[in-house]
C-alpha positions as CSV (number, residue, x, y, z in Angstrom):
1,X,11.8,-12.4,4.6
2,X,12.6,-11.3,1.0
3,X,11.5,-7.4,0.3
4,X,11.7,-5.7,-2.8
5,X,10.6,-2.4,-3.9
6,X,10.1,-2.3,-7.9
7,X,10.0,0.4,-10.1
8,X,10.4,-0.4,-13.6
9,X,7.8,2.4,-15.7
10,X,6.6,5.3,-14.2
11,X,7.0,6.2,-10.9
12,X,4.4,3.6,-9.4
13,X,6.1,1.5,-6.5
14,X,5.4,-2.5,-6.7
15,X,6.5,-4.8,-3.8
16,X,7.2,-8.0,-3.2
17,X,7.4,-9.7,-0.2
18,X,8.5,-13.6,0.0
19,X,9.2,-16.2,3.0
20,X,11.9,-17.1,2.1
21,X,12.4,-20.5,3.1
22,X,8.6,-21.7,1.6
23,X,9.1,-19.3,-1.3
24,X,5.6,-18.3,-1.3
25,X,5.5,-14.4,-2.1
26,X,2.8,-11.5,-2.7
27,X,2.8,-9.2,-4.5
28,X,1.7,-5.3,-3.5
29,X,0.2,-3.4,-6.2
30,X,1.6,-5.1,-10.0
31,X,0.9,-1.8,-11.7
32,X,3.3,-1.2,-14.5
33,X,6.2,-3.7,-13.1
34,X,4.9,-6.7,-14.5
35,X,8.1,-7.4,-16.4
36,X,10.2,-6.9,-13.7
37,X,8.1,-8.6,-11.1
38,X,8.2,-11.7,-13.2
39,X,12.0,-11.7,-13.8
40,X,12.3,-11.2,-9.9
41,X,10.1,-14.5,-9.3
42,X,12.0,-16.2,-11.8
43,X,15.3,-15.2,-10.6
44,X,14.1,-15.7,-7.1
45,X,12.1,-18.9,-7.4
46,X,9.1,-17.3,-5.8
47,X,5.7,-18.9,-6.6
48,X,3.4,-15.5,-6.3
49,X,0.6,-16.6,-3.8
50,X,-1.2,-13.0,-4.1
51,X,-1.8,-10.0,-5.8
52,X,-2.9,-7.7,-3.1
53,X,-4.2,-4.0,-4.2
54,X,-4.2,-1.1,-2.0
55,X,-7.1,0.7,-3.6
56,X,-8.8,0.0,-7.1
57,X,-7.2,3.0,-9.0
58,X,-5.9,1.6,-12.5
59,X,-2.1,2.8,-12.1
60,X,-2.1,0.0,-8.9
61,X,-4.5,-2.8,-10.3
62,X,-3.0,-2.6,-13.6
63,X,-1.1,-5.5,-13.9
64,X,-3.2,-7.6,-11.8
65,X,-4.5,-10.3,-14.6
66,X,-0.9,-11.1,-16.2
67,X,0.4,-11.9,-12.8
68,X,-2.8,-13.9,-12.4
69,X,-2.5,-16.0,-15.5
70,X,0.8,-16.7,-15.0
71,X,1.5,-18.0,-11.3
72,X,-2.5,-18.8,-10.6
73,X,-2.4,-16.2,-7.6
74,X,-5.4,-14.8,-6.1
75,X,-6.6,-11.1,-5.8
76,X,-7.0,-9.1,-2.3
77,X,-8.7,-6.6,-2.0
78,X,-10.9,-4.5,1.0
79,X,-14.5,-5.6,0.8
80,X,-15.4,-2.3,-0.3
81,X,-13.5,-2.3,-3.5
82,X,-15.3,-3.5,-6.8
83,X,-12.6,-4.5,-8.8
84,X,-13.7,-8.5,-8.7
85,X,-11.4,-9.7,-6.4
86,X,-10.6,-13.5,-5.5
87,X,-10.2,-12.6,-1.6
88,X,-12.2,-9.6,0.2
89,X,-10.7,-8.5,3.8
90,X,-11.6,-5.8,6.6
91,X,-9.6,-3.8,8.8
92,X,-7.3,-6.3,10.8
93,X,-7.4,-9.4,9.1
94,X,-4.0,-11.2,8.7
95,X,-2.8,-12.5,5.1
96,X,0.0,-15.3,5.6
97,X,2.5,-15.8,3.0
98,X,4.4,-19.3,4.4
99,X,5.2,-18.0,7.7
100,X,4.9,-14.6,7.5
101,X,2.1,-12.3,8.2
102,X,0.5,-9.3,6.6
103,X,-1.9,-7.0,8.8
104,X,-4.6,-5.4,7.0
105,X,-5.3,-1.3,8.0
106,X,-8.0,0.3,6.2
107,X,-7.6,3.5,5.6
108,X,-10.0,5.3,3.5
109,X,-9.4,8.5,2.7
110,X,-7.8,8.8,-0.9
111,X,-10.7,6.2,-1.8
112,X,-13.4,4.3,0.3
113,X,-11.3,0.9,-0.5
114,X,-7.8,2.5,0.4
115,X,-5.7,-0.7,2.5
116,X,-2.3,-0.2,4.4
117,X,-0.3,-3.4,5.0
118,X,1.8,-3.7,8.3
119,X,4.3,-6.8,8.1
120,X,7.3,-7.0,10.0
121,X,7.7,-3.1,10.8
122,X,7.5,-2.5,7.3
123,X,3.7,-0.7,6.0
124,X,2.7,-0.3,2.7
125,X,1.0,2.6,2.4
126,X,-0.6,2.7,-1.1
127,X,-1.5,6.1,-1.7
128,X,-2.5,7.0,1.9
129,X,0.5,8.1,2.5
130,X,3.8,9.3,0.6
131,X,7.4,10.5,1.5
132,X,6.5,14.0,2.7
133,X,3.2,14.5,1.5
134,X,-0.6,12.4,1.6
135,X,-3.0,11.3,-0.6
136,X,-5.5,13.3,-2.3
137,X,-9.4,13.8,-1.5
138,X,-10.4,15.4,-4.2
139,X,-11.4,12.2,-6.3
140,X,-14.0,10.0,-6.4
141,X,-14.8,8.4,-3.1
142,X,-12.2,10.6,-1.2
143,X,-12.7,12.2,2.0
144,X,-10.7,14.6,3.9
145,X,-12.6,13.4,7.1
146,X,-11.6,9.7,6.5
147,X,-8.2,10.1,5.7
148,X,-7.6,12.5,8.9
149,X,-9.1,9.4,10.8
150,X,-6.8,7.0,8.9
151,X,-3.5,9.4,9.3
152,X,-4.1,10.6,12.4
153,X,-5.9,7.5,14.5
154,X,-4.4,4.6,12.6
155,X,-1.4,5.3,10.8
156,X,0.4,7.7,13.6
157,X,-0.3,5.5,16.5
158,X,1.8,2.7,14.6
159,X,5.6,3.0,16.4
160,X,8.1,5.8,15.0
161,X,10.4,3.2,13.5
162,X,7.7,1.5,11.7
163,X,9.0,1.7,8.0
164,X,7.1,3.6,5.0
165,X,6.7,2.8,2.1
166,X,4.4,4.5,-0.2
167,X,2.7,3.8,-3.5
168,X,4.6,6.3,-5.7
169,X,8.3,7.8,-5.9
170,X,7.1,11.4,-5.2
171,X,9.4,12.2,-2.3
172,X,13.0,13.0,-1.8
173,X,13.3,9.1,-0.9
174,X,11.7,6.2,-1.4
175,X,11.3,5.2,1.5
176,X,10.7,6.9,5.3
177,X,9.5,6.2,9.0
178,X,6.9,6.9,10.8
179,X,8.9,8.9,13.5
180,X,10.3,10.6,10.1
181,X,7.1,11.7,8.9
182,X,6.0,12.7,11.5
183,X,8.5,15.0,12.6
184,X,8.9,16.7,8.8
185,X,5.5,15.4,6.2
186,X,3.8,18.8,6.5
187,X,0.4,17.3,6.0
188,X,0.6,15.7,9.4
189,X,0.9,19.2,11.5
190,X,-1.2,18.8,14.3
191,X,-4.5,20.2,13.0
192,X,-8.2,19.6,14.3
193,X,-10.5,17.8,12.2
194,X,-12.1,20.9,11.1
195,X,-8.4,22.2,10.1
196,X,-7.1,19.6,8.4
197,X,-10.4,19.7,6.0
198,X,-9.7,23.4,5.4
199,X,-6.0,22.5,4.7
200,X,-7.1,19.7,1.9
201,X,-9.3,21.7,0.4
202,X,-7.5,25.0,-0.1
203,X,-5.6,25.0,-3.7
């Protein structure tokens, strides 16, 4: 399996993840990479199969139609999402790539449509969850009660060498575990439901 995290503007993370031997690849989030994600694929010989978004947020979608146009690849999105996409899935579908397999989590919280993607120990985590820290409630279709559910009932009960990798370079590294985070990300304290929506709501 190819894996590749890009970060060419800004300090939104793109990835792409190829089988290598088919060279079919999708693509995690195109945000502001474009140019970089297409040199990749060309450099690579990767045909993009997918453009898969972890919530509808601009700074993630952004991105999405030029990687479109060029390679024909369809857009996935969770069926809650409104952002037109070609695909829809639902907690626990599978997306293959030639012979690998992506596992759809969603995990609303930061937005109703928020996705993690689990493929070979490795989860993208969108904006659910970062190096150290969470997502924020505070906008639009957030909800401190959902993303205590998706931290602390999905995310948490994946294995402590399961790999991290969020949807922005806001941590010390760019990359964690599970076991990692939750030995150190403060926002995953053991707290009660009723705590942890004090905790997100105080300044």
């Amino acid at each position: 399996m190819l894996f590749v995290q890009v970060r060419d503007k800004g300090d939104n993370f793109s990835y792409v993840v190829a089988d290598e031997s088919s060279k079919e690849a999708v693509v995690v989030d195109p945000s502001f990479n474009v140019d970089a994600i297409i040199k990749l694929s060309a450099d690579k010989g990767l045909k993009i199969k997918y453009v898969i978004d972890t919530h509808h947020h601009q700074d993630h979608i952004a991105g999405n139609q030029q990687i479109k146009s060029r390679f024909g690849s369809k857009i996935i999105s969770h069926k809650s999402s409104n952002i037109g996409a070609d695909i829809q899935v639902a907690d626990g579908d599978t997306i293959e790539v030639g012979k690998e397999a992506i596992r759809t989590i969603h995990t609303p919280g930061h937005t109703t449509d928020s996705i993690c993607l689990l493929i070979n120990g490795k989860l993208l985590t969108g904006d659910t969850l970062f190096v150290g820290e969470c997502g924020r409630t505070d906008l639009p279709g957030g909800s401190s009660r959902d993303m205590y559910d998706s931290l602390f009932n999905k995310i948490l009960k994946l294995d402590e060498k399961t790999e991290v990798y969020p949807g922005h370079d806001y941590g010390p590294r760019t990359s964690s575990t599970i076991g990692e985070e939750r030995r150190t990300n403060y926002t995953l304290k053991k707290r009660s439901l009723e705590d942890f929506i004090e905790f997100m709501s105080s300044p």
